[in-house]
Structures are given as C-alpha cells and as structure tokens.
C-alpha positions as a Markdown table, in Angstrom:
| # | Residue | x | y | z |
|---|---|---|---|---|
| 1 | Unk | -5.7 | 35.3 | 55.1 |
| 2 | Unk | -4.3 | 38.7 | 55.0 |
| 3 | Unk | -6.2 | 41.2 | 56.3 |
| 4 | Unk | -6.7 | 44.6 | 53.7 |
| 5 | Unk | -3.9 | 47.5 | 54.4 |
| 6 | Unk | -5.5 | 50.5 | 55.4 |
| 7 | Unk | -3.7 | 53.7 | 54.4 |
| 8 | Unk | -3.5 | 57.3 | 55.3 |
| 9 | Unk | -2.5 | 59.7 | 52.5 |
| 10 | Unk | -2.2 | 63.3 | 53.3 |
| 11 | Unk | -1.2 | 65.5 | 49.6 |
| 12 | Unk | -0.6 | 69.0 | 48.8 |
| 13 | Unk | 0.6 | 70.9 | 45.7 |
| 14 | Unk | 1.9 | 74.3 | 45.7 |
| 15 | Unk | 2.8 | 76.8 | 42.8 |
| 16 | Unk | 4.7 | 80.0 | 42.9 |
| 17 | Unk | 2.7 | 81.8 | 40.5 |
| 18 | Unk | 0.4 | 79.9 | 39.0 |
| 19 | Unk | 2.1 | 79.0 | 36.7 |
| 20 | Unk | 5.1 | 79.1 | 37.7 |
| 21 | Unk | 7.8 | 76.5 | 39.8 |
| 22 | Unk | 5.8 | 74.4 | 41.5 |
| 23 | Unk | 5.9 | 71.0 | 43.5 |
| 24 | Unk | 4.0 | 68.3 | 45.4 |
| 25 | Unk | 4.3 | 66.7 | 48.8 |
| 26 | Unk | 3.2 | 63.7 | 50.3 |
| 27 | Unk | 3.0 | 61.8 | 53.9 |
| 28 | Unk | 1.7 | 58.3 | 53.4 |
| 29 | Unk | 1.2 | 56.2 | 57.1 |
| 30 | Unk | 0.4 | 52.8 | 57.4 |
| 31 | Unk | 0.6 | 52.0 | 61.0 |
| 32 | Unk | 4.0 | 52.5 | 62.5 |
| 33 | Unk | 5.3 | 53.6 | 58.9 |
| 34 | Unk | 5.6 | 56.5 | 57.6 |
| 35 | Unk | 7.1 | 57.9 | 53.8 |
| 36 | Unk | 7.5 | 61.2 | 52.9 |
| 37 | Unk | 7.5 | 61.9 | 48.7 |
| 38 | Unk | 8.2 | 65.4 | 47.1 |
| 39 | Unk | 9.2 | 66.5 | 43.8 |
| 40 | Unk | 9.1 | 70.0 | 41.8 |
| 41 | Unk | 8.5 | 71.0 | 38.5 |
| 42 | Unk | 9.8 | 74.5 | 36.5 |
| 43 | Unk | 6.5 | 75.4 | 35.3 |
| 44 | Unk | 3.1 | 74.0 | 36.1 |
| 45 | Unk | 0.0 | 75.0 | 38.4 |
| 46 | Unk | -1.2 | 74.5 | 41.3 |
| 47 | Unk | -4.1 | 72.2 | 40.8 |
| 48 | Unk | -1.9 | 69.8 | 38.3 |
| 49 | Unk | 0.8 | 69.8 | 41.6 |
| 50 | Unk | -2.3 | 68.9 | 43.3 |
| 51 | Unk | -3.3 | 66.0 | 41.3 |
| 52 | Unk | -0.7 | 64.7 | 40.7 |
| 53 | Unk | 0.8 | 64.8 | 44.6 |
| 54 | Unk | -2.6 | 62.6 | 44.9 |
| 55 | Unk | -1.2 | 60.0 | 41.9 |
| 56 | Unk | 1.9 | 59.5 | 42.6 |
| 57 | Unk | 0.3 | 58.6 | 46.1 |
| 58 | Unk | -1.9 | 55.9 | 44.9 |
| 59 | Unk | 1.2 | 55.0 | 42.4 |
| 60 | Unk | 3.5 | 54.2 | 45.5 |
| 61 | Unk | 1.4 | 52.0 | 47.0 |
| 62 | Unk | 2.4 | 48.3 | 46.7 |
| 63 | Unk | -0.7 | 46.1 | 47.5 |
| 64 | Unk | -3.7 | 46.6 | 45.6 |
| 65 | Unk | -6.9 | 46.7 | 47.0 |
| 66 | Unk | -5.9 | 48.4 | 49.8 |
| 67 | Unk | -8.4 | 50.9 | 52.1 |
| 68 | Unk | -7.3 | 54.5 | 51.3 |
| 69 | Unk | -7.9 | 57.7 | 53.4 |
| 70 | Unk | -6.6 | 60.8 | 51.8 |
| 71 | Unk | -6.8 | 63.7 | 53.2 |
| 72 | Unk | -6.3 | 67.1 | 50.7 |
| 73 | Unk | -6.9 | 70.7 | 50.7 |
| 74 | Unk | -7.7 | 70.8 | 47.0 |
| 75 | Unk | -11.4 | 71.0 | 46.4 |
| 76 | Unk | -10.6 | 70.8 | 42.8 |
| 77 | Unk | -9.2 | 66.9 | 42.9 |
| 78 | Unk | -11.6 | 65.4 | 46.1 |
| 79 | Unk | -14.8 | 67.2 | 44.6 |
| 80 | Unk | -13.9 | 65.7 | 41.3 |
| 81 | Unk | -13.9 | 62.5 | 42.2 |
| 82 | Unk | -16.5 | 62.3 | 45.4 |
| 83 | Unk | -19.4 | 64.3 | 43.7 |
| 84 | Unk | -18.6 | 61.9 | 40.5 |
| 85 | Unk | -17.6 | 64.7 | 38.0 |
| 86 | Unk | -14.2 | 63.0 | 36.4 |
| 87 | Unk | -16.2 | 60.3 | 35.7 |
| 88 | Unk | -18.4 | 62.1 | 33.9 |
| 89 | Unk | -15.7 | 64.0 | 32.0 |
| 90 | Unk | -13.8 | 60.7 | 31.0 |
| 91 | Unk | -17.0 | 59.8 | 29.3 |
| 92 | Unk | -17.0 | 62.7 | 27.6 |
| 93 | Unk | -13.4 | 62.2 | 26.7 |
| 94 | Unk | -12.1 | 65.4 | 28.9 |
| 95 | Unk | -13.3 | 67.6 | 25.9 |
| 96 | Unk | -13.1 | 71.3 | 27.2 |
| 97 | Unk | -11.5 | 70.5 | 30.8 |
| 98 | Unk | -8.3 | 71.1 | 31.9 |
| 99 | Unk | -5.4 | 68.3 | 33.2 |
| 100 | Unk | -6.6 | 65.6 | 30.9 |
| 101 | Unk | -3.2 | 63.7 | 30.7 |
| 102 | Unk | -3.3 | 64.2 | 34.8 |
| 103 | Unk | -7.0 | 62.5 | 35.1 |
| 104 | Unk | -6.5 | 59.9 | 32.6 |
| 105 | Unk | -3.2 | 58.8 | 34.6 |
| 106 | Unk | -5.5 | 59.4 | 38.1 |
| 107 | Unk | -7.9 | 56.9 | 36.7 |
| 108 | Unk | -5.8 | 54.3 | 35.8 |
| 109 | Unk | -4.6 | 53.7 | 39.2 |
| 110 | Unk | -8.0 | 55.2 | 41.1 |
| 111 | Unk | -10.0 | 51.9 | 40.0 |
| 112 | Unk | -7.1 | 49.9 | 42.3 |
| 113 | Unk | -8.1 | 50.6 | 45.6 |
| 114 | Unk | -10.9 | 51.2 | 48.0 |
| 115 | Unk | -10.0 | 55.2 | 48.1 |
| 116 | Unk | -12.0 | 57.6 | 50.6 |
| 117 | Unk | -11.2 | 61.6 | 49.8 |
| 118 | Unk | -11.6 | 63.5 | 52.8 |
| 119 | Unk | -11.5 | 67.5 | 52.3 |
| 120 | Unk | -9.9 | 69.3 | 54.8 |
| 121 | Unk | -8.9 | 73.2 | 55.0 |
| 122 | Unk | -5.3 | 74.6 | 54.5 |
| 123 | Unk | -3.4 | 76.2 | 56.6 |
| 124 | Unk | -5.5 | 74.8 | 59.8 |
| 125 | Unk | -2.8 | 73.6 | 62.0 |
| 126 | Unk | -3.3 | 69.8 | 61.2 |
| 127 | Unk | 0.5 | 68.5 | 61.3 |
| 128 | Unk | 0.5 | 65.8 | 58.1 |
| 129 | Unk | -1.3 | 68.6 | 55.9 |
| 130 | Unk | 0.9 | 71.1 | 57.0 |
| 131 | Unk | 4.7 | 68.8 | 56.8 |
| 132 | Unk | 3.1 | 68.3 | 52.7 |
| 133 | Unk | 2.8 | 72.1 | 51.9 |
| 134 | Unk | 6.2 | 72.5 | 53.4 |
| 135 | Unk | 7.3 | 69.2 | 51.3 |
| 136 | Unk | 5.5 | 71.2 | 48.3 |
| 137 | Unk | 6.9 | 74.6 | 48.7 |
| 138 | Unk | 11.0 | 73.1 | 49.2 |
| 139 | Unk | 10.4 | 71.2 | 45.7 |
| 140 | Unk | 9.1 | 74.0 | 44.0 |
| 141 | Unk | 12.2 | 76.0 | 45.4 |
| 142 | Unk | 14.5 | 73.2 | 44.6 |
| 143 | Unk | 17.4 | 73.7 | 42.1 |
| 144 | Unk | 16.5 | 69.7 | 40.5 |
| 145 | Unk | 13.0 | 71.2 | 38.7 |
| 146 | Unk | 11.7 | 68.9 | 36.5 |
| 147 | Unk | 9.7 | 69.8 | 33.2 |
| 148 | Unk | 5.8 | 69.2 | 33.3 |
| 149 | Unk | 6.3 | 68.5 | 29.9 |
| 150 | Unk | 2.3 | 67.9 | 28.9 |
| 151 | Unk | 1.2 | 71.5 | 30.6 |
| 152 | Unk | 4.6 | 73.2 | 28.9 |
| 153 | Unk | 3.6 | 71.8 | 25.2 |
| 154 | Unk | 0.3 | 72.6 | 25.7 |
| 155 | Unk | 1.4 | 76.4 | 26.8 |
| 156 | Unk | 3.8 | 76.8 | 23.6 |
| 157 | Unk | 0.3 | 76.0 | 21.5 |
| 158 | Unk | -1.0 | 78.3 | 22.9 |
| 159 | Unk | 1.3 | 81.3 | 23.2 |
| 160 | Unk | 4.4 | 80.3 | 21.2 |
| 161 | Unk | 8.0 | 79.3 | 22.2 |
| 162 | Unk | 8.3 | 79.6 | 26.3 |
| 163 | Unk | 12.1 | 80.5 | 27.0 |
C-alpha cells in the first residue's frame, strides 16, 4: 500500500504595473525534493500571475490524490477558495468576475487533490515565500515573455488594438 504524498507548495505572482510584464514563481517540496517553476508573461496582472503560479503547481504534480499545503500571499486566490466563493461563482458561470479562463482551469485540477491553502504575509522573511517573489520578479524581467493571450484579447475588447 502506498502511503498518500504530502506536498508543500509555496506560490507568488508579481506584476510590474499591473498590468504590465509580469510572472509567477513556485517552490514545490516533497521531503528531500525540492523544484523550483517560473515563467513570465508581457502583459497580465498580478492576481492572474497569482493564480495561475497556484495552477501550474497543482498541474506539476504527478500523483493524484496527494495532501497539499500551499502556502500564498495572495488573499485574492486562498480566500476564494477557503471561504467557498469560486465555487459559488462557477455556479453562477463567473458572470461579472474577473480571471474566468484562470478559475475554470484552477477547478479542473483543484478537485484532484486533498489541497489545504494556508495565507501567509509578504515580504515577512519566510525563505520559500520569499525565493517565489524573487522567481516572480526575474520572469517578469526575462527577455522570453510569453503572451497571456486570454487577459490581452480581453483588453483589445475593451480598449482597441494594444501595440
């Protein structure tokens, strides 16, 4: 019998701006194990970075049903989802709230694990949470930015052509 992997997740997005460049970072430990993730974007927000730092987190993760432990600074994503509220906008089909391609990608990985949000502050000298924003910050500075091309579509609707 195999006993359940418990992981720790720490996330962070970052966005220079708001919008502007922006990026994630992730530290996920599993025992001795350790992986670092990190990407950036040309033009997004800070709260999609810090979504979707928390997604591609559960994404990575290889064995389903495992116990997860993240830890964020975004009060935006672990509020969401410990007080219940995406939940309550899924049902309502996301009319009116922002990031709906972001949640409807969170929930279709959420549902395959045993995931525990933990909220911690930023900038409060706790190593893991401090190594993402760095991880964040570099990607958002990188010269490989990737397009966020939902949130850029949806910002041409609603000012015009971007560049």
């Amino acid at each position: 019998m195999t006993k359940t992997p418990e992981i720790t997740i720490y996330t962070d997005g970052a966005a220079r701006g708001n919008p502007g460049p922006g990026g994630y970072g992730i530290v996920l430990k599993h025992k001795e194990h350790r992986k670092e993730i990190s990407r950036g974007y040309r033009l997004t927000t800070n709260n999609r970075m810090e979504l979707l730092a928390v997604i591609v987190a559960l994404e990575s993760l290889k064995i389903e049903n495992s116990r997860v432990t993240i830890y964020t600074d975004s009060r935006y994503v672990a509020d969401a989802v410990q007080q219940g509220w995406v939940f309550q906008w899924e049902a309502k089909n996301f009319k009116k709230k922002k990031n709906p391609d972001l949640w409807k990608r969170f929930l279709s990985v959420y549902p395959k694990h045993r995931v525990n949000f933990i909220w911690i502050k930023g900038h409060a000298d706790i190593p893991d949470n401090e190594r993402c924003d760095r991880l964040a910050v570099e990607a958002s500075e990188s010269n490989n930015l990737l397009v966020d091309e939902v949130y850029e579509s949806e910002m041409e609707d609603d000012q015009g052509i971007l560049f």
